[in-house]
C-alpha positions in Angstrom: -0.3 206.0 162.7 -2.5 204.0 160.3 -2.1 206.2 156.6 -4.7 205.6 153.8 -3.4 207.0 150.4 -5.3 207.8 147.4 -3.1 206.3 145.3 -5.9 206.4 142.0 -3.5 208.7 139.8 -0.6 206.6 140.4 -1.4 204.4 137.4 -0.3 206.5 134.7 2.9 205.4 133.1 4.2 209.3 132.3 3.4 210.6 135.9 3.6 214.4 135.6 5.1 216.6 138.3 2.1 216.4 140.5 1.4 212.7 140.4 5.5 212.6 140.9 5.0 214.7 144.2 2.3 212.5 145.4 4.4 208.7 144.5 7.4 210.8 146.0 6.1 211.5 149.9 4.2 207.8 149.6 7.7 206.6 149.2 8.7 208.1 152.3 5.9 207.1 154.2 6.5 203.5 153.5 10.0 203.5 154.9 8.7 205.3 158.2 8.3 202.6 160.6 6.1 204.4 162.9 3.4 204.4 160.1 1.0 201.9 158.5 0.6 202.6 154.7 -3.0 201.4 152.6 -2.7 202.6 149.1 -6.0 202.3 147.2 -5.7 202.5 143.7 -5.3 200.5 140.1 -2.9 197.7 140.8 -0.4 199.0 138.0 0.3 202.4 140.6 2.3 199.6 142.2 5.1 200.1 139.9 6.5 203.0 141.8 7.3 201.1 145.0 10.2 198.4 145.9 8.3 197.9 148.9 5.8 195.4 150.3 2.6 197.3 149.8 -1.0 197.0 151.2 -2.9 197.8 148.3 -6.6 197.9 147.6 -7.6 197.3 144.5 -11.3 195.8 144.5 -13.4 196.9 141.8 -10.8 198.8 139.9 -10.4 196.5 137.2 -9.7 198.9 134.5 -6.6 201.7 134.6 -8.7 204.6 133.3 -8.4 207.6 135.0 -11.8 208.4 133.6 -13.4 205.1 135.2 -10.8 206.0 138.5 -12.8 209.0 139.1 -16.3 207.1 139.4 -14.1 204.4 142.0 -12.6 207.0 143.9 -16.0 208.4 144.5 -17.9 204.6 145.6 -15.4 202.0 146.5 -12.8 204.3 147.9 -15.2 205.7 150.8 -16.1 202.8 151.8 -12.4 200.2 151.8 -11.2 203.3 153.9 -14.3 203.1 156.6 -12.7 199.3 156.6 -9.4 199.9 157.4 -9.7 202.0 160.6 -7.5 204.8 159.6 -6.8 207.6 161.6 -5.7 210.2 158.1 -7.4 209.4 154.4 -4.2 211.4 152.2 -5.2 212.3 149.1 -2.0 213.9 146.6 -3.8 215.2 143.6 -7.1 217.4 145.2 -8.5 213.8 145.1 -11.4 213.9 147.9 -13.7 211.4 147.6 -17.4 213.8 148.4 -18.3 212.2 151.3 -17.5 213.3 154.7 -16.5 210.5 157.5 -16.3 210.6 160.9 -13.8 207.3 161.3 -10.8 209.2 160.2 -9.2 212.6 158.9 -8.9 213.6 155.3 -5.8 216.1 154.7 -5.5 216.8 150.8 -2.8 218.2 148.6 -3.3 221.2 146.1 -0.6 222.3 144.0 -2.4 225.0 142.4 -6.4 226.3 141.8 -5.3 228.1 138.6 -8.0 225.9 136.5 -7.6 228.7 133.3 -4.0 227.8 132.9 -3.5 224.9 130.4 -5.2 221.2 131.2 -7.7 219.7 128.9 -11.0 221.6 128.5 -12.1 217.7 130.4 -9.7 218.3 133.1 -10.3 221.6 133.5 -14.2 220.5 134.0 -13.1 218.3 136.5 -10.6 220.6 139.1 -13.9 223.3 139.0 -15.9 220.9 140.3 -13.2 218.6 142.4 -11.4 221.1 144.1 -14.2 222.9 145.6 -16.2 220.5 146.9 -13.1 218.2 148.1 -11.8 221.3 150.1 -15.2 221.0 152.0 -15.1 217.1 152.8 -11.3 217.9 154.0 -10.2 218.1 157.3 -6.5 219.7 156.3 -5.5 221.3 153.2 -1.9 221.1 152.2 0.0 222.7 149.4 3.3 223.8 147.9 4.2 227.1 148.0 2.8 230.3 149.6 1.3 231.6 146.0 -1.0 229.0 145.9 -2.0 228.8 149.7 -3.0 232.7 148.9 -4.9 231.8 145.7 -6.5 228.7 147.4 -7.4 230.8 149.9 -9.0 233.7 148.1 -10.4 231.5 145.3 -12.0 228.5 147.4 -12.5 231.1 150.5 -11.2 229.2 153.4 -9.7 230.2 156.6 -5.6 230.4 156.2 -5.1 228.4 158.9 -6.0 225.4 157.6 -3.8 225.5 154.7 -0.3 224.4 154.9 2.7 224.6 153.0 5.0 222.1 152.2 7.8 222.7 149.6 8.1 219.9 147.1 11.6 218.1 147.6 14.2 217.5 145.1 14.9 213.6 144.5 18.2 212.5 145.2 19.3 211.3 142.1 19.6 214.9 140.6 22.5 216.2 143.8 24.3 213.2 142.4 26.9 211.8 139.5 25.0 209.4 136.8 26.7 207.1 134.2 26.3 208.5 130.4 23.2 207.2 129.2 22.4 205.7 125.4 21.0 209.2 124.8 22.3 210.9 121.9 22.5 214.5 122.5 23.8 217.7 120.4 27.2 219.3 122.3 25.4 222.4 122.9 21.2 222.7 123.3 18.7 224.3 125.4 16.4 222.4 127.1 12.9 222.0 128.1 11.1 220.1 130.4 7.0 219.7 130.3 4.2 218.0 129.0 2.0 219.3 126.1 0.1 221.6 128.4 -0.2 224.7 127.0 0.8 226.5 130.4 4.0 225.3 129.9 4.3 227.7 126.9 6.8 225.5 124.4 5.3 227.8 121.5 6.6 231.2 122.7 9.7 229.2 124.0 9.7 228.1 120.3 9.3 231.3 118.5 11.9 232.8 120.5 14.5 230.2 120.1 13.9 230.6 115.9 14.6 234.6 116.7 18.4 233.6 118.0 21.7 234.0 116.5 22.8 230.5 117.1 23.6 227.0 115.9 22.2 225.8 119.5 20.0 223.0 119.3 16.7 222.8 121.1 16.0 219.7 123.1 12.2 218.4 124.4 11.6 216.4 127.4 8.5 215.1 128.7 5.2 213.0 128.6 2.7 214.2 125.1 -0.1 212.5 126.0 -2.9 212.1 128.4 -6.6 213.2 129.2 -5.2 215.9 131.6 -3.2 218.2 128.9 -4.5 220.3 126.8 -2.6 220.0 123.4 -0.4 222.8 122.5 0.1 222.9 118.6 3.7 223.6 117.9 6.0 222.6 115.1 8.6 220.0 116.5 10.4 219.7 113.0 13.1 221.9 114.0 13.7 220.7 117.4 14.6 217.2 119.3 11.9 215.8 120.8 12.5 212.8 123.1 9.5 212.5 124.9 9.3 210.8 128.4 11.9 210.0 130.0 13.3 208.2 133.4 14.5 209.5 136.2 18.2 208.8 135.7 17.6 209.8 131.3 17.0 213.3 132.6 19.6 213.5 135.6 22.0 213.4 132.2 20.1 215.1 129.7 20.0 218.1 132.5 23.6 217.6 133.5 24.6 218.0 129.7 22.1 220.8 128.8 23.5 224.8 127.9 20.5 226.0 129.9 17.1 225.2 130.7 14.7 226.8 129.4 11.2 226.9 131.1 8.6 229.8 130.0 5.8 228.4 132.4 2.4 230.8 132.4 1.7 229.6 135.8 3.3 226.9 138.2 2.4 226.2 141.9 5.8 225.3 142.7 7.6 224.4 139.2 9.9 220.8 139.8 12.3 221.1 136.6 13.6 224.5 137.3 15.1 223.2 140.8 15.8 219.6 139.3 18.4 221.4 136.9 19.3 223.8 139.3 20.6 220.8 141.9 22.3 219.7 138.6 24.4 222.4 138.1 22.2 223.6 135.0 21.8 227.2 134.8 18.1 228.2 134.3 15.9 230.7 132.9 12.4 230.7 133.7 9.0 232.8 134.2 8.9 236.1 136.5 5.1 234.8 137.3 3.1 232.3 140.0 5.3 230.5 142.4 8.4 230.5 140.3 10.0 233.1 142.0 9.2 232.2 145.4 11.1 229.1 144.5 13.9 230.3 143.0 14.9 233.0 144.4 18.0 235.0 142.7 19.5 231.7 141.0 17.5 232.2 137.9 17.4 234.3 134.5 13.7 236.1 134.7 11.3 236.5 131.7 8.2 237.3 130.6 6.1 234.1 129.6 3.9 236.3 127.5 6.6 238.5 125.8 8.7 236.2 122.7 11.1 239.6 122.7 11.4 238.8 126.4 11.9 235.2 126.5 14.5 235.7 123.3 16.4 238.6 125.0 16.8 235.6 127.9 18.3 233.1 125.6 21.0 235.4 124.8 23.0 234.4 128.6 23.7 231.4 126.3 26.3 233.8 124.6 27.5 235.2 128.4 29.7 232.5 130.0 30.3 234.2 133.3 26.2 234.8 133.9 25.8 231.1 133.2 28.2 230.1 136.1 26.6 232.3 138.5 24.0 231.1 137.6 25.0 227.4 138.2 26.7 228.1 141.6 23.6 230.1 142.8 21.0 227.3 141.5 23.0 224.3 143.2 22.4 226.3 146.8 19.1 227.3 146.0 18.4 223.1 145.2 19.5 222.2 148.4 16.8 224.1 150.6 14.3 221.3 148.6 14.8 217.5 150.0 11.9 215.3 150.0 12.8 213.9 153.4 12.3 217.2 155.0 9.0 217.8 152.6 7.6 214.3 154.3 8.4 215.4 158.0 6.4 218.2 157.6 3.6 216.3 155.5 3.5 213.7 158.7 3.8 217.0 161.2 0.0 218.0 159.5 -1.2 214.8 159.6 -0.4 214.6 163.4 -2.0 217.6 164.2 -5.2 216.4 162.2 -5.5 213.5 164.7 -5.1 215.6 168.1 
């Protein structure tokens, strides 16, 4: 099968959990040898790859998402009519608005929740984007059965074109690392997220400065970028480390008391089961997907409720919930691999092509 991929968003340097998703199935696409891979993109989105790539890059000279759009939406259309595909993927609700007959066009939503956090830009954008990419789309995937019912019932299209694929777990986080250079406290709670204000750090804040504890309060993730929209929070009292790699969280996750993650709304939610396939006990939002997901290996709060997220913390102080909590997270992990994600990504592209 001969596989185009919107690879346009793969040129940011702090990929967030989406982008991730998208670099993570392309990965396993390129070692499938029954496929042929074209990315199309900025040449820098090959630094996720090892492999030999096929990579179209004409007329992208600049790595600007802003200028990417405009590309994706001229050149794209046309290098894919080139390249005799049989599917056009696109990861990121990334449909170029022009229909073609030469090949299918199957397209990845994680979530249509456009009022929850992004930049008041990016939140222009997915209104518009989403919509009218659904209609030049032959297949609709996404990842988890809350947001096939809200893409559903919010871009009103039959259910039987949208398909779920849960997002996998990479392998690195089922496995041992070697101690990093990071310094970390002996005890902290962690977060993971960008500066999104769905991700909720300033509840997650206020509640940490209600506890009875010495426990430090440690920040992981990306703080930049057209596509958040900037939550103000004091980080004086907490440890901010910013973006890290792959392997930098494995550890930091490994070492952490408890994860910590208040999201207001997640379409599948990747840091929850990273730390859970680490043995990290989390607690996390009763809202969106994140219970589909989790299932019983999680602490439950109330994103909007500060009494309700501090009340949570407390299981730091309860050494018996935290170990349930690790055992039942580690089994929960395991139902997420991104091999099995990809065999059913390439099951919908098959079916496009019948």
């Amino acid at each position: 099968m001969n596989i185009g991929i919107n690879a346009r968003t793969f040129s940011i340097n702090s990929p967030a959990g989406a982008i991730q998703v998208g670099i993570q199935h392309t990965k396993n696409l390129l070692k499938n040898m029954g496929t042929k891979c074209t990315l199309y993109g900025h040449p820098e989105g090959q630094q996720w790859f090892d492999t030999n790539l096929r990579y179209q890059s004409q007329f992208f000279p600049y790595n600007s998402q802003s200028y990417g759009v405009i590309w994706e939406r001229s050149v794209l259309p046309m290098l894919a009519a080139l390249d005799d595909l049989d599917v056009l993927f696109c990861p990121n609700a990334n449909v170029p608005p022009l229909g073609s007959n030469a090949h299918q066009t199957v397209v990845m939503i994680h979530h249509v929740g456009t009022e929850h956090g992004h930049s008041s830009i990016q939140r222009a954008y997915r209104r518009i984007a989403i919509p009218s990419g659904v209609q030049y789309a032959d297949k609709v995937v996404t990842v988890s059965e809350f947001s096939k019912k809200k893409i559903v019932e919010e871009l009103q299209i039959d259910e039987s074109n949208v398909h779920v694929i849960y997002n996998g777990v990479d392998d690195i986080f089922f496995n041992d690392v070697k101690e990093t250079n990071i310094d970390l406290p002996d005890d902290f709670i962690l977060f993971v997220g960008s500066t999104d204000e769905r991700k909720n750090l300033s509840r997650l804040l206020a509640a940490y400065k209600q506890l009875n504890s010495d426990i430090e309060l440690v920040v992981v993730g990306a703080q930049n970028g057209i596509a958040f929209g900037k939550e103000q929070v004091d980080r004086s009292e907490i440890i901010n480390l910013g973006y890290v790699s792959e392997r930098e969280l494995r550890y930091i996750y490994e070492q952490a008391t408890l994860l910590a993650y208040p999201s207001l709304y997640e379409g599948f939610g990747l840091p929850p089961v990273e730390a859970a396939a680490c043995g990290t006990p989390v607690l996390t939002s009763n809202v969106s997907a994140i219970p589909e997901i989790m299932g019983e290996a999680a602490e439950y709060v109330d994103p909007l409720d500060v009494t309700s997220i501090r009340n949570g913390l407390d299981i730091i102080h309860d050494p018996e919930r935290l170990t349930e909590l690790s055992r039942k997270g580690k089994k929960q992990a395991k139902k997420y691999t991104w091999e099995k994600a990809t065999k059913r990504l390439m099951k919908v592209f098959n079916q496009s092509t019948r």
